[in-house]
C-alpha positions in Angstrom: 0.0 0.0 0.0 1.9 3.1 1.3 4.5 3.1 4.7 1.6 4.8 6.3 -1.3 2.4 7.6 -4.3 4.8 8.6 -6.0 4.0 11.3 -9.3 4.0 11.5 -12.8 4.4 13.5 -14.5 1.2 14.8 -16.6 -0.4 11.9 -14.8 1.4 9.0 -13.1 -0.8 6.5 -10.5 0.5 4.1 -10.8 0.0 0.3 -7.0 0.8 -1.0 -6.4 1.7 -5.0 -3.1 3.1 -6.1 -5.0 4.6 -9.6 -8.8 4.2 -10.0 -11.1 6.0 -12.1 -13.1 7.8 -9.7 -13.5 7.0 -6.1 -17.0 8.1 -6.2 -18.0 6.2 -9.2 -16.4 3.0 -7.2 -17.9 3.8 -4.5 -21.2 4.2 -5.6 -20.8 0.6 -7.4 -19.5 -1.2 -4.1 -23.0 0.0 -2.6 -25.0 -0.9 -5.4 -23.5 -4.6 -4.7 -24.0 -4.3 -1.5 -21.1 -2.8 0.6 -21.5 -1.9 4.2 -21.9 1.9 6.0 -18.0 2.4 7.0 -16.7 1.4 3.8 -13.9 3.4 2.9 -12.4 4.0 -0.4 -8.9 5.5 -0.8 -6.5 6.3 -3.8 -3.5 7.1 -4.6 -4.5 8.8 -8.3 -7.7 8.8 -10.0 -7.7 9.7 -13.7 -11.6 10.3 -14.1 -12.1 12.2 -10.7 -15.3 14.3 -10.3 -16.3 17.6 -8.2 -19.5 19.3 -7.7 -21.5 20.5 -11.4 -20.0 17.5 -13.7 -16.5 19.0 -13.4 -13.1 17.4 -13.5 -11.5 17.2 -10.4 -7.5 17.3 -11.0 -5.9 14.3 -9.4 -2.6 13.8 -9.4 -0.7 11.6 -7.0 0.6 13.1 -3.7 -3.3 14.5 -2.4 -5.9 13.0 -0.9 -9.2 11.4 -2.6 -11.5 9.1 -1.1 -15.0 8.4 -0.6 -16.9 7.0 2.1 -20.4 4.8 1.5 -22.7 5.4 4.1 -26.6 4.1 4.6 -28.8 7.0 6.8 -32.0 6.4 7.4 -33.2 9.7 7.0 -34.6 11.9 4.0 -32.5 12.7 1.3 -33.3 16.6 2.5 -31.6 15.6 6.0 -29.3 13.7 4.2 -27.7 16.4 2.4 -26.5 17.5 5.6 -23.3 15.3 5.6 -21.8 18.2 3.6 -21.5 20.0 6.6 -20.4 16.8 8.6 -17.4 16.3 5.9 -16.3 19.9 5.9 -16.2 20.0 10.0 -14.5 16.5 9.6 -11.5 18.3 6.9 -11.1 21.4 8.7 -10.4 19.3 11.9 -8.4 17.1 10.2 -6.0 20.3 8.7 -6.3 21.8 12.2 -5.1 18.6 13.6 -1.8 17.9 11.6 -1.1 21.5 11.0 -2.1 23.6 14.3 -1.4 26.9 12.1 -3.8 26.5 9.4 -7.4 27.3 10.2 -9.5 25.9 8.0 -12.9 27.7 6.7 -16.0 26.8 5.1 -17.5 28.6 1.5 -21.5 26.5 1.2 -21.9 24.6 0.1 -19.1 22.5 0.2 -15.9 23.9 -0.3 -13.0 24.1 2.8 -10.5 27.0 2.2 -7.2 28.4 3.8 -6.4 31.8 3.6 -9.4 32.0 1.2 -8.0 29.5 -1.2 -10.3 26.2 -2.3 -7.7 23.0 -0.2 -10.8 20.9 -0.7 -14.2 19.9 -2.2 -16.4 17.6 -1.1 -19.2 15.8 -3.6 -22.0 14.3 -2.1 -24.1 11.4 -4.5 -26.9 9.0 -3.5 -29.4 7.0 -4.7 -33.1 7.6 -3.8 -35.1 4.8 -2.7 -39.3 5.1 -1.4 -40.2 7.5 0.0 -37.4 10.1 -0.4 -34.7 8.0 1.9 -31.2 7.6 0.0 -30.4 3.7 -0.1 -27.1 5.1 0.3 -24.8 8.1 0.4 -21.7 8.5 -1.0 -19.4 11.1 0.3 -16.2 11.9 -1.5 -13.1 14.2 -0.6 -10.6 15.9 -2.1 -7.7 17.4 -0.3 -5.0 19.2 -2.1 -1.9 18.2 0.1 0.8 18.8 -2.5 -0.2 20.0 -5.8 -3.4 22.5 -6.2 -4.5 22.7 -9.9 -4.1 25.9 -12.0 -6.6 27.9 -13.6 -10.0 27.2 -11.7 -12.3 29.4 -11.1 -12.2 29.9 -7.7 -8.2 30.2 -6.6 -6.9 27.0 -5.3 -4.1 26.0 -2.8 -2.7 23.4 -1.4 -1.3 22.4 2.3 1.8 22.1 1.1 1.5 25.9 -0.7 -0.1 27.0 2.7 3.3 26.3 4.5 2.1 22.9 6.0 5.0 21.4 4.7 4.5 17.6 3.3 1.5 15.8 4.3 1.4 12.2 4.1 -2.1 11.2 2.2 -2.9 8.5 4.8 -2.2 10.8 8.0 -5.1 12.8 6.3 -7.3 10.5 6.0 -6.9 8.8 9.4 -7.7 12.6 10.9 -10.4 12.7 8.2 -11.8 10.0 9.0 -11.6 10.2 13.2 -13.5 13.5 12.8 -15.6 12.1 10.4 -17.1 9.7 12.8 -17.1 12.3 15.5 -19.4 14.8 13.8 -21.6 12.0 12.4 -23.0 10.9 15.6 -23.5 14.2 16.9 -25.6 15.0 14.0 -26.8 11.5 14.7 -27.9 12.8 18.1 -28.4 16.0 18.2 -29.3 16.8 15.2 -28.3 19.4 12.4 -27.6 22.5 15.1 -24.2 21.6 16.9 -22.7 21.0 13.1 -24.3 23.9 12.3 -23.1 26.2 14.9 -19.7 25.1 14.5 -19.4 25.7 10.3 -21.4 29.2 10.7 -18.1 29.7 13.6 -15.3 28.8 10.8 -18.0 30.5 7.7 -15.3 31.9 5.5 -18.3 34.6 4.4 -19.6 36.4 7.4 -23.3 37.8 7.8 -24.1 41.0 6.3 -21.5 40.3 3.6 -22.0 41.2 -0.1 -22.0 37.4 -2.1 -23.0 36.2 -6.0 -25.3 32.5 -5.5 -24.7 31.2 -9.0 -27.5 28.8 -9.9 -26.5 27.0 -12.9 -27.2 29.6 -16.3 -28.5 32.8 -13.7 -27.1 33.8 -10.6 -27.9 35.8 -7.3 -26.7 39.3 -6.0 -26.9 40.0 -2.1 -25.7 39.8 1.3 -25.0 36.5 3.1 -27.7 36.1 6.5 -27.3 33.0 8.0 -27.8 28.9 7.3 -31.2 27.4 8.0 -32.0 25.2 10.2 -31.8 22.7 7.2 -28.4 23.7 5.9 -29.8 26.0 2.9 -28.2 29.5 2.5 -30.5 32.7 3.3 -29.8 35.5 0.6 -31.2 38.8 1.1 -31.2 40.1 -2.5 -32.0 43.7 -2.8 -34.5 43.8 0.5 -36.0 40.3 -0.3 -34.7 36.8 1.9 -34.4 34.5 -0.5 -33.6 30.5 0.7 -31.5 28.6 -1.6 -30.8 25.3 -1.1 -28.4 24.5 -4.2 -25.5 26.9 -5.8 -21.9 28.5 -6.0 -21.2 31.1 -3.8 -18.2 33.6 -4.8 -17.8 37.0 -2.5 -17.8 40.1 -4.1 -16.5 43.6 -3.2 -18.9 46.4 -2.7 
């Protein structure tokens, strides 16, 4: 495998690849065939990796990807959710092997340092009655070395950062410890203590001026809060707008 053997919580099994495809893709066909909540799918490389829209996620060897299947009996509304879970679960895994990073979160799904994209986080499922997911896939991408050029939103990478070299499977034990943390205290508790503690790290503060693009048309206004079911509240020109789906990108003004 690698000369570092993560670790990992109590029920998880690891799924090693040096080059796959996609991590999500695999991940999403292990469930099909029936693989267990905990299952844990790391690679080295993938030359086919996906982030949020249909876009290419860069994925060259030296970062972390991996994707975690996981079976919540809940709505796929509720469901959703586990966004939130994964960014709490990356920023405490940065803040754990590299104390003078802090992390932040951009909604829907991004984690930034210094108000750079370090990672994305791409959430699929499959629906079955009744609005429940038969499963959810959650998939990560951490830039630890090499952060791609040219995206839209500026990227960096740990390594870029000043975190020095990172090894991909020290991330992913951290990912994964705080992974399983947050999930059972959304399991618990509900959606407000992972809320409380993204809105604490937001990388956008309340009252700020933010463009929501929502596929072809986008938004203009100032950021208010989370609800209480993770969707962002716009106030666009005097009107609150809830949007539960979109790209946010600050502006100045």
């Amino acid at each position: 495998m690698t000369c570092f053997q993560p670790r990992l919580p109590l029920g998880y099994r690891l799924v090693f690849y040096h080059s796959i495809g996609s991590t999500n893709e695999e991940a999403a066909r292990l469930a099909r065939a029936g693989a267990p909540a905990g299952t844990l799918l790391w690679a080295l490389e993938q030359t086919a990796g996906r982030g949020r829209r249909g876009r290419t996620w860069v994925s060259p060897p030296g970062n972390l990807y991996s994707s975690l299947i996981l079976r919540p009996e809940c709505p796929a509304s509720r469901a959703c959710q586990l966004g939130f879970v994964a960014a709490l679960a990356i920023g405490g895994a940065v803040g754990a092997i590299c104390p003078g990073l802090g992390a932040s979160y951009k909604w829907p799904n991004d984690v930034l340092i210094n108000g750079r994209k370090v990672a994305g986080i791409l959430l699929e499922s499959e629906m079955i009655l009744h609005g429940k997911p038969s499963f959810v896939v959650v998939g990560v991408g951490v830039n630890l070395r090499v952060a791609p050029d040219d995206t839209e939103f500026p990227a960096t990478s740990i390594k870029d950062e000043g975190g020095g070299e990172v090894e991909p499977g020290a991330m992913l034990e951290e990912f994964a410890g705080h992974f399983h943390k947050w999930e059972i205290c959304w399991q618990i508790e509900g959606f407000a203590a992972v809320r409380a503690a993204w809105l604490a790290q937001a990388a956008i503060s309340s009252g700020l001026p933010i463009q929501v693009r929502l596929g072809t048309s986008s938004l203009h206004g100032r950021f208010i809060d989370l609800n209480e079911e993770g969707a962002l509240l716009l106030d666009a020109a005097g009107e609150r707008r809830q949007i539960a789906a979109g790209e946010v990108f600050p502006v100045s003004g």
